[in-house]
C-alpha positions as CSV (number, residue, x, y, z in Angstrom):
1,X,9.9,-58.6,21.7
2,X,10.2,-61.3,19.1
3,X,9.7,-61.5,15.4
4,X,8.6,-64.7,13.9
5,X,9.8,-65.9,10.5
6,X,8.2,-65.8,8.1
7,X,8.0,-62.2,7.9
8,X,7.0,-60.8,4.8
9,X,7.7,-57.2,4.4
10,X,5.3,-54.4,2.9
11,X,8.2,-52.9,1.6
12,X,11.5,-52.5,1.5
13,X,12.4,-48.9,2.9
14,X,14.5,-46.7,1.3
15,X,13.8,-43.1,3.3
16,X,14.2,-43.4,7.6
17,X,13.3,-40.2,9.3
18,X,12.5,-39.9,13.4
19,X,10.7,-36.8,14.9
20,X,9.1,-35.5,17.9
21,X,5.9,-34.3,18.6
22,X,5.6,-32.1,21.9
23,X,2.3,-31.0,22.4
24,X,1.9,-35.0,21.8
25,X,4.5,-36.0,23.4
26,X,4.8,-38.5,21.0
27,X,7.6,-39.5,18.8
28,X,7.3,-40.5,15.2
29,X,9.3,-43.0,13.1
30,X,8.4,-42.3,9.3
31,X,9.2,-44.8,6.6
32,X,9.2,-44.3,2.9
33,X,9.3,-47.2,0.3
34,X,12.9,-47.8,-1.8
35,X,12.2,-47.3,-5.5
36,X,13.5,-48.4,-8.4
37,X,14.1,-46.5,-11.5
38,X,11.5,-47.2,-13.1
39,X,8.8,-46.2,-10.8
40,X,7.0,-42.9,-9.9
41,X,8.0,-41.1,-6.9
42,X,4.7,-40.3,-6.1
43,X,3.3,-44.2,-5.8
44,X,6.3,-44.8,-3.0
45,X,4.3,-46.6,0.1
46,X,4.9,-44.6,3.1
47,X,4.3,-45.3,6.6
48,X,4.7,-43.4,10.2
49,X,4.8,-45.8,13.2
50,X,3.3,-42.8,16.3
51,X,5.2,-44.1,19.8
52,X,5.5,-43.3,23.5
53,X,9.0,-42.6,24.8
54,X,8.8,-45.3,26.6
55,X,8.1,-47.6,23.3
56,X,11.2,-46.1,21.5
57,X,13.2,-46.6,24.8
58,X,12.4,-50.4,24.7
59,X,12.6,-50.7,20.7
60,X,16.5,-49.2,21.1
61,X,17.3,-51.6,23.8
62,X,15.5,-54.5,21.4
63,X,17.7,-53.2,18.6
64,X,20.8,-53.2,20.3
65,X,20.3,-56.9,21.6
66,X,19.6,-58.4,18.2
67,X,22.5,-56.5,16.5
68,X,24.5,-57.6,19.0
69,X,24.1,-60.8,18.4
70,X,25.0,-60.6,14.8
71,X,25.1,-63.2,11.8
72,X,26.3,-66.9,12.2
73,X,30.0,-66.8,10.8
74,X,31.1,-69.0,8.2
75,X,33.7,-71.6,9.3
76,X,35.3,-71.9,6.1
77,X,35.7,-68.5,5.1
78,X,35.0,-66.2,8.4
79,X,32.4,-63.9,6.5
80,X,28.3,-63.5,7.6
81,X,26.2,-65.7,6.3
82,X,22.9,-64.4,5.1
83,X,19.6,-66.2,6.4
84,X,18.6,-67.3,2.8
85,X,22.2,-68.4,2.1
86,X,26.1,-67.5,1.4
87,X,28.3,-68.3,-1.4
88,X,31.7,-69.2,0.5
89,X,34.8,-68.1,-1.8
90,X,36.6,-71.0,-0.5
91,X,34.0,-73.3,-2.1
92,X,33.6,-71.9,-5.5
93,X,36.0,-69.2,-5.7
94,X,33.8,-66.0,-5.7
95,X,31.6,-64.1,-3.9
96,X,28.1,-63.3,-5.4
């Protein structure tokens, strides 16, 4: 299973929930959309992902695999860097 940048998100999610269906036997991942003050509750994007077992068996072994491989470290400071950049403390004195 890969991803391939770019990747441009529908959202970012805000609510995770999992549940199972068993007449189904399916299992559901439901997402809803993280708001900001300012918006409505009710115009939150949602979206529910339906899977096999089997899918949600291979998408925890993907998961573990790319967490386990974590962030590049920073040589000069030792903290993970982010993908679209770090602010080192030892180059400017302070984290943003």
């Amino acid at each position: 299973m890969r991803i391939h940048p770019p990747v441009d998100p529908l959202f970012r999610a805000g609510e995770i929930g999992l549940g199972y269906d068993r007449e189904r036997d399916r299992v559901v991942i439901f997402t809803k959309e993280l708001l900001t003050e300012e918006q409505e509750a009710e115009s939150a994007a949602q979206v529910r992902f339906w899977t096999t077992r089997t899918q949600m068996r291979r998408l925890a072994r993907w998961g573990q695999e790319v967490s386990s491989r974590g962030r590049p470290i920073c040589p000069q400071c030792g903290q993970p860097m982010e993908p679209e950049g770090h602010f080192c403390p030892k180059k400017n004195g302070h984290l943003h």
